[in-house]
C-alpha positions as CSV (number, residue, x, y, z in Angstrom):
1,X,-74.3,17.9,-81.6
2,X,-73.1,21.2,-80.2
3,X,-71.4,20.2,-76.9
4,X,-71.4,23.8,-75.8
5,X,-75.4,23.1,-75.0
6,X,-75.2,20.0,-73.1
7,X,-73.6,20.0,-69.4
8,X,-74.5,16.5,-69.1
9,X,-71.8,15.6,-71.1
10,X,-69.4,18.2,-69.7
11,X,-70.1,16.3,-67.1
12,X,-69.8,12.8,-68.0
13,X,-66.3,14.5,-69.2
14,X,-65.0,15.5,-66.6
15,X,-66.1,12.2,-64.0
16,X,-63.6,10.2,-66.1
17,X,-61.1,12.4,-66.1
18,X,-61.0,12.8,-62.3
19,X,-61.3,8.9,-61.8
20,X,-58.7,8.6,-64.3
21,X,-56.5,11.1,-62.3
22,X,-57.3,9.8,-59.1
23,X,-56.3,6.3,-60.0
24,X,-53.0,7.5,-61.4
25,X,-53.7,6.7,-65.3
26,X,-52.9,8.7,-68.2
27,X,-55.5,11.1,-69.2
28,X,-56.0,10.5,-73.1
29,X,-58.7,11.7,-75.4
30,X,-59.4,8.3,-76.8
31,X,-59.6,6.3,-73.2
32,X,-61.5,9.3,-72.2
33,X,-63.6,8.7,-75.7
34,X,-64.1,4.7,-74.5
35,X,-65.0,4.8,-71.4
36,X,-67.5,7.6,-71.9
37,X,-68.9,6.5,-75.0
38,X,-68.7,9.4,-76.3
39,X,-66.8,10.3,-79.8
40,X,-63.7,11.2,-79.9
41,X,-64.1,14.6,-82.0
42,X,-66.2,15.8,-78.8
43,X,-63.9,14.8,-76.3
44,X,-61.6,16.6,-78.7
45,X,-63.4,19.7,-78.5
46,X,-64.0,19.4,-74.1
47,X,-60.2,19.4,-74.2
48,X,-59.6,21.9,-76.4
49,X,-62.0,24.0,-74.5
50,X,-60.0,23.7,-71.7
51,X,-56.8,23.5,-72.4
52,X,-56.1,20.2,-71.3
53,X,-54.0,19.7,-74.6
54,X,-50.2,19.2,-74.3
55,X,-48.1,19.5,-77.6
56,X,-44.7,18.2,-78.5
């Protein structure tokens, strides 16, 4: 699946995330991952894409 072709599930994506944020949770890959469905590898990849990840 190359998730570059599909704005459906950029979209799906980025729903969960703003519900997530708008309800005060933590932003995670794999809640993200479980509540779209969606595996984790290309919620990975959104993230990545977008620099959502934070390192320690």
């Amino acid at each position: 699946m190359n998730i570059n072709e599909s704005n459906e599930i950029y979209g799906r994506i980025t729903r969960v995330i703003n519900e997530l944020k708008m309800s005060r949770q933590s932003v995670t890959i794999f809640k993200v991952s479980e509540l779209t469905g969606l595996e984790p590898f290309v919620v990975f990849q959104y993230f990545y894409e977008k620099g959502l990840l934070r390192g320690k």
